[in-house]
C-alpha positions in Angstrom: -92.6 -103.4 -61.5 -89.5 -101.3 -61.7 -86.7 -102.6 -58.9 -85.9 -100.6 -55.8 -82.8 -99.0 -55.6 -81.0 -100.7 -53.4 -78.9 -97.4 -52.1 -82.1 -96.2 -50.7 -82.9 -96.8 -47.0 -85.6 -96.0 -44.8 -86.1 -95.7 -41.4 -89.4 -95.3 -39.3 -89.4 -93.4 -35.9 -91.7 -95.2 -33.8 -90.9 -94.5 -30.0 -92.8 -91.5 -29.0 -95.4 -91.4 -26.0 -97.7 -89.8 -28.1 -98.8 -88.1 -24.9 -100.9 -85.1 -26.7 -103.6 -87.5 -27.6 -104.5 -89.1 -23.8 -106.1 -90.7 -23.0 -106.2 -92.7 -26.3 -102.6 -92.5 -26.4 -101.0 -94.4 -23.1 -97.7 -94.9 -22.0 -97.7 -98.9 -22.5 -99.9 -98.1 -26.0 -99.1 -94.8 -27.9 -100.7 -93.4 -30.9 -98.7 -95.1 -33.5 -99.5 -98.8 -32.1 -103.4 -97.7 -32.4 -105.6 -98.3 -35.3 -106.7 -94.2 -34.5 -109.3 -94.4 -37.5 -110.7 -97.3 -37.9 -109.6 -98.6 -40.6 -108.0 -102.7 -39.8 -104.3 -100.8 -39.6 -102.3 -99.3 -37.3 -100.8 -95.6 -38.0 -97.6 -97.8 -37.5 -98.7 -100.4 -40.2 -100.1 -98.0 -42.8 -96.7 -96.0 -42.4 -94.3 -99.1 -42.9 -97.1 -99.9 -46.0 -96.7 -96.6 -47.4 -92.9 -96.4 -47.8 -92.8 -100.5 -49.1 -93.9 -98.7 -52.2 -90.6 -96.8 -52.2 -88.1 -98.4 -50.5 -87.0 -101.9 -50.8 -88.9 -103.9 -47.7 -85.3 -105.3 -46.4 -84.1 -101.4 -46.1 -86.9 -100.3 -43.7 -85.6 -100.0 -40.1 -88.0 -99.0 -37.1 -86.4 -97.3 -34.5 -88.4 -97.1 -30.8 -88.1 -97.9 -27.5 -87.4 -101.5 -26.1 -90.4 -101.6 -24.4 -92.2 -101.3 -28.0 -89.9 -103.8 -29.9 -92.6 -106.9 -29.2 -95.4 -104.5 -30.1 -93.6 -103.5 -33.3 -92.7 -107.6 -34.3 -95.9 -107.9 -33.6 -97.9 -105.6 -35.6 -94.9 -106.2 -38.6 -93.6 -109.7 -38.3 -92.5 -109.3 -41.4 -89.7 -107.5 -40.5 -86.7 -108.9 -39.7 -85.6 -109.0 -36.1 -82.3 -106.5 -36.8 -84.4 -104.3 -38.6 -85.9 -102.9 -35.1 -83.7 -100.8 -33.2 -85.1 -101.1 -30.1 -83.6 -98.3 -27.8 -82.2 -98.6 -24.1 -83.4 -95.3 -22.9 -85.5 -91.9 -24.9 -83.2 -90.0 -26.5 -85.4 -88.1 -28.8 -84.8 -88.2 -32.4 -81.8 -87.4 -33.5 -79.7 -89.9 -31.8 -82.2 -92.8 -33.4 -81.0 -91.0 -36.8 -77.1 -91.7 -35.3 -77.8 -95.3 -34.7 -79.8 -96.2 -38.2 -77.0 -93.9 -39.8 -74.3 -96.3 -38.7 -76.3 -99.3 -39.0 -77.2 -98.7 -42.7 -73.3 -97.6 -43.4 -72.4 -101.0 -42.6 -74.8 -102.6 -45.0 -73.8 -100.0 -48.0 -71.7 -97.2 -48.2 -73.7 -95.6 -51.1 -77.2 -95.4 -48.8 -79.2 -92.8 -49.0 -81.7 -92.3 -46.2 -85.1 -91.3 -45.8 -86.6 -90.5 -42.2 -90.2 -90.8 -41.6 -92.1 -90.4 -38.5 -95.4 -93.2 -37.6 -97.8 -90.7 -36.8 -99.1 -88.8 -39.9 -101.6 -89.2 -42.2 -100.9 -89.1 -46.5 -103.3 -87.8 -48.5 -102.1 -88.2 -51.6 -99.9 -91.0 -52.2 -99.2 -90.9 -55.7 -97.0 -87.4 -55.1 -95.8 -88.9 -52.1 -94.0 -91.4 -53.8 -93.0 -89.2 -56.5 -91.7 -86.4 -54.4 -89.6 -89.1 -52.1 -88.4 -90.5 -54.6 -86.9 -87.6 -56.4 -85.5 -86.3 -52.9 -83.9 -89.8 -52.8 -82.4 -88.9 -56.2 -81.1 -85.2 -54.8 -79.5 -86.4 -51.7 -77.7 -89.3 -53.6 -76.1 -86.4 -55.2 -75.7 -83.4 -53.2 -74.0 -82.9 -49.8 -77.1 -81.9 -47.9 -80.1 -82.1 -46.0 -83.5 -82.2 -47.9 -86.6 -81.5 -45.7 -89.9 -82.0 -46.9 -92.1 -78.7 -47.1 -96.0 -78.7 -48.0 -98.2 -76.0 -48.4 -100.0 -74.4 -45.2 -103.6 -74.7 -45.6 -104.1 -72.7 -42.2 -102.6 -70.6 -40.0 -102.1 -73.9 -38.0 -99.9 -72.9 -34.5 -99.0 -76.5 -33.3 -96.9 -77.3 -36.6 -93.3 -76.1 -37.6 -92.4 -73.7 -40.0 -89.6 -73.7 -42.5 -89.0 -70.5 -44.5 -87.6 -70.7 -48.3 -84.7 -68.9 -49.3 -82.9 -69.1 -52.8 -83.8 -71.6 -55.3 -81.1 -74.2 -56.9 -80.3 -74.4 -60.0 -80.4 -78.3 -60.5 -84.6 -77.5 -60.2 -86.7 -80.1 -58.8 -88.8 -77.7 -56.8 -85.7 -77.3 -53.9 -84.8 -74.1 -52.1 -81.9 -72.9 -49.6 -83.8 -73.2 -46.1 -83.6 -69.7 -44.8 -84.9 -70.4 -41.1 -87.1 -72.5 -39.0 -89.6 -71.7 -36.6 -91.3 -74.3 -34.5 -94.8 -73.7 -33.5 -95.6 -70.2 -33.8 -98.0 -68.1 -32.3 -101.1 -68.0 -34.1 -100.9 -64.5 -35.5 -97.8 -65.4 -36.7 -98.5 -68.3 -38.5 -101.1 -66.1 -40.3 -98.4 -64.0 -41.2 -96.0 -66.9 -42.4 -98.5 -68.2 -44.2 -99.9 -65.1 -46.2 -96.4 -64.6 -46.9 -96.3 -67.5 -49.4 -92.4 -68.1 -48.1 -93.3 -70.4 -45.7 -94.4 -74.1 -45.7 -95.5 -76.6 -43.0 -92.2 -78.6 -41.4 -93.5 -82.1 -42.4 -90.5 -83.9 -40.2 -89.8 -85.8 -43.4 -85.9 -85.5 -43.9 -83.5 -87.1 -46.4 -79.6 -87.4 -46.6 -77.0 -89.3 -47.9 -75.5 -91.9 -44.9 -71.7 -90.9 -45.2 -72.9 -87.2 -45.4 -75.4 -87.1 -42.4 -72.5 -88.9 -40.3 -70.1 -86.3 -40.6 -73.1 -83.8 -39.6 -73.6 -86.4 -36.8 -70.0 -85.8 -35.6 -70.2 -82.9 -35.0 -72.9 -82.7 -32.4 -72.5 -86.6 -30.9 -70.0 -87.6 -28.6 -68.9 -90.8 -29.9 -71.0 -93.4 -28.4 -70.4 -95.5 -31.4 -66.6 -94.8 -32.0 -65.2 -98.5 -31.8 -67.2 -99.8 -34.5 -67.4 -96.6 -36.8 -63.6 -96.9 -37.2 -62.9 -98.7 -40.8 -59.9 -100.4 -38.9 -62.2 -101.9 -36.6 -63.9 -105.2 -37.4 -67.5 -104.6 -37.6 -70.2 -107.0 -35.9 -74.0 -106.6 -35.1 -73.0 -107.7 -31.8 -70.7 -104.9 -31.0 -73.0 -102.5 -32.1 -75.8 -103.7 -29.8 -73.0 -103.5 -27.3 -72.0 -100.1 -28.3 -75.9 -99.3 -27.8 -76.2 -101.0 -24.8 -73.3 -99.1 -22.6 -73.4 -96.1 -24.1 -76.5 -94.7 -25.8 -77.2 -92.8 -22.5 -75.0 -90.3 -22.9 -76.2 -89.4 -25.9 -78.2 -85.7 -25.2 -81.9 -85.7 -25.5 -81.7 -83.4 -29.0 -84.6 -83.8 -32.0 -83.1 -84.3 -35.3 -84.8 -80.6 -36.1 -83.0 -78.6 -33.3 -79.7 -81.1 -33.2 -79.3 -81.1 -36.9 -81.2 -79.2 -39.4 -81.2 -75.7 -37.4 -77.5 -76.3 -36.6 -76.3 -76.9 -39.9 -75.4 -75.1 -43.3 -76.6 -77.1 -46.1 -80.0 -77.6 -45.3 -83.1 -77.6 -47.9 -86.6 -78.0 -48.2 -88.4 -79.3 -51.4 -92.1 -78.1 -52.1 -94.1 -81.2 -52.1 -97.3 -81.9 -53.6 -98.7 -84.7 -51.4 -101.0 -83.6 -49.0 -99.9 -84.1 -45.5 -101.5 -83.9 -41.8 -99.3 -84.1 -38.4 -101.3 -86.6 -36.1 -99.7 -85.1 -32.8 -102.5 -83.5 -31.4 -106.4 -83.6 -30.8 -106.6 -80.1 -32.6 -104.8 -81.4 -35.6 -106.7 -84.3 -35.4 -109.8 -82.5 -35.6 -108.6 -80.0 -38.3 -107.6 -82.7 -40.3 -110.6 -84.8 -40.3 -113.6 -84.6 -42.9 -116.5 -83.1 -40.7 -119.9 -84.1 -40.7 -123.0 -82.6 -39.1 -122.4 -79.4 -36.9 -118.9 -79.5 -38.3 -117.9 -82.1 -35.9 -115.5 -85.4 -36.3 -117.0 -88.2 -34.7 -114.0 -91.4 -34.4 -116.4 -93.3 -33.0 -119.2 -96.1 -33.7 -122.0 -95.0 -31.4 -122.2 -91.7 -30.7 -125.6 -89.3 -30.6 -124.9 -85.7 -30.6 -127.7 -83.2 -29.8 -127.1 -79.5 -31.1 -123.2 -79.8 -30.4 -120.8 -78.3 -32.7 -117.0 -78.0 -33.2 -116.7 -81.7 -31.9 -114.1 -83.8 -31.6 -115.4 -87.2 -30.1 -113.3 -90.6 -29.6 -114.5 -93.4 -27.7 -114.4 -97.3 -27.7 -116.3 -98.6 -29.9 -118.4 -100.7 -27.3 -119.5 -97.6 -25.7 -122.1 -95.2 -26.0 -122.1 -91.5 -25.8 -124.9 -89.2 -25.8 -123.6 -85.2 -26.1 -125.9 -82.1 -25.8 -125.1 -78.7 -26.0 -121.1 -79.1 -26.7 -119.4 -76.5 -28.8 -115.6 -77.1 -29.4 -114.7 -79.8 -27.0 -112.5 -82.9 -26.8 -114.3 -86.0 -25.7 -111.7 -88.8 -25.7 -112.0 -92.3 -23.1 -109.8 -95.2 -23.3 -109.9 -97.8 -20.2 -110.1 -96.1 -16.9 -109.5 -92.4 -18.1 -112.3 -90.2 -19.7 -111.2 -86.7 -20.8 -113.5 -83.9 -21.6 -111.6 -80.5 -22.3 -111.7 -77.4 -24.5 -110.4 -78.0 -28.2 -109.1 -74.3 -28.1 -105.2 -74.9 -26.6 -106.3 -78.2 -25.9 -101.6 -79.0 -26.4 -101.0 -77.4 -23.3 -104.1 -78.6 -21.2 -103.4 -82.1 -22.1 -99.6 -81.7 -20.7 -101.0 -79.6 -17.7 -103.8 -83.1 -17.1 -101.3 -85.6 -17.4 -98.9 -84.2 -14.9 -102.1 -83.1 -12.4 -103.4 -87.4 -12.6 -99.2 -88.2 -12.5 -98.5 -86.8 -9.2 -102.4 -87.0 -7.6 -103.1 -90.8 -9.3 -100.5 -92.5 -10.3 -99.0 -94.0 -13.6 -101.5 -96.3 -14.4 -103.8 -93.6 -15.6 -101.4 -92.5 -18.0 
């Protein structure tokens, strides 16, 4: 087996809520801590097993929130306890990117960086490593931010739009990122994607550390100023410290809106590997194989009588007998059972949650 590089890095976001897939998804167990499909993993596990095939298993990081950091060691004890950034307070995430940034700098000068959210699903691995691999290999060389573009397969509204502009001449399949456009109406997705310009924003980003903290600079105050100093004698201790007192003030910015729309060097490669977002039940569902009546069943026992357009999620103790359903969400975990319309089911899920927030109380989130 070939050796891992060690320049490259990875880091895993894993502290969303994960709040478009409640029930399921609950505040004290989001979507990336669940096993959605099935399958003996979490989305979490298969993730961190995905990129081990890449990147060097002591140069993964997991960056969530401290109230995850025992569910994380947990469901990856094999990662090492300062390998978990386990955040004071949400911050979105570009200001995870900040903290990894510096953390990694410290451990090599050279590292390159690639940022991967927990919740999506890989169809084709093979290209996946191939195509991460060779943005590794871009970044290590170029001042500038690669995003990772694939191929719309519908006019899909929920997902985020980058637009290609000129091609470079080093090849590789990597364009000048003309503009970004984050979940379009649908009419306009149609148009993006007859267009043949515009690809699906997969959230996968790459950079070079020293370059993305400049970028970083520029937009941060500087929570982490006393150890990013090369005067300044550099501990793990101080940095926690750093974190600790000061990570608040950080401003609640994505790494999409804080960085990549704000800056001028940004690129997307055309990948090859095929790629679903996990954020919502209507991604969920047009992701998913179909089976009978073209719905997806995520369940064990469940007996549907002329229902169509389905998407059905239950425990796998429980029953469920449907009749007459076309284009719902059926979803129950513990004391919450939520049947709704698929068709801008996003928005109805938000609308939900804050209704049984201020009428029942957290627990039912």
């Amino acid at each position: 087996m070939e050796k891992f590089n060690d320049n490259n890095f990875c880091l895993i976001l894993a502290g969303g809520k994960g709040k478009r897939l409640w029930p399921v998804s609950r505040e004290n167990m989001p979507k990336q801590f669940l096993d959605f499909f099935s399958v003996g993993k979490t989305l979490l596990q298969q993730t961190y097993e995905r990129m081990t095939k890449i990147v060097s298993p002591e140069n993964i990081l997991i960056a969530t929130n401290r109230d995850f950091v025992s569910i994380v060691a947990e469901q990856l004890p094999q990662v090492p306890k300062a390998n978990i950034l386990g955040e004071p307070v949400n911050r979105n995430t570009a200001p995870s990117v900040a903290w990894a940034t510096c953390r990694v700098l410290h451990r090599n000068k050279d590292a390159r960086l690639v940022v991967v959210p927990s919740d999506q699903m890989i169809m084709e691995e093979g290209n996946f490593e191939k195509d991460i691999q060779a943005g590794l290999d871009w970044v290590g060389m170029n001042d500038g931010l690669l995003t990772m573009g694939v191929k719309p397969t519908r006019p899909e509204p929920g997902y985020g739009y980058i637009q290609m502009g000129e091609e470079q001449s080093d090849g590789g399949n990597i364009y000048k990122v003309k503009s970004f456009t984050e979940k379009p109406e649908r009419e306009f997705a149609k148009v993006f994607m007859q267009s043949g310009e515009f690809y699906w924003n997969t959230g996968l980003f790459l950079a070079r550390c020293d370059y993305l903290r400049e970028c970083l600079k520029k937009i941060f105050p500087p929570v982490l100023r006393m150890i990013d100093a090369e005067e300044v004698e550099y501990t793990l201790e101080k940095e926690v410290k750093c974190i600790e007192e000061h990570y608040s003030v950080y401003p609640n910015l994505s790494i999409d809106y804080g960085i990549l729309e704000k800056s001028d060097n940004v690129y997307v490669m055309r990948c090859s590997f095929g790629w679903a977002d996990l954020g919502t039940w209507h991604s969920m569902y047009e992701t998913m194989s179909k089976g009978e009546g073209d719905n997806v069943v995520l369940s064990k026992r469940v007996m549907l009588d002329n229902c169509r357009g389905n998407i059905v999620k239950l425990p796998d103790d429980h029953i469920a007998v449907l009749n007459n359903l076309d284009g719902y969400i059926v979803a129950e975990k513990g004391n919450v059972l939520l049947v709704c319309k698929k068709e801008d089911s996003s928005a109805l899920v938000r609308k939900y949650i804050n209704e049984v927030q201020m009428s029942e109380g957290e627990e039912f989130l």
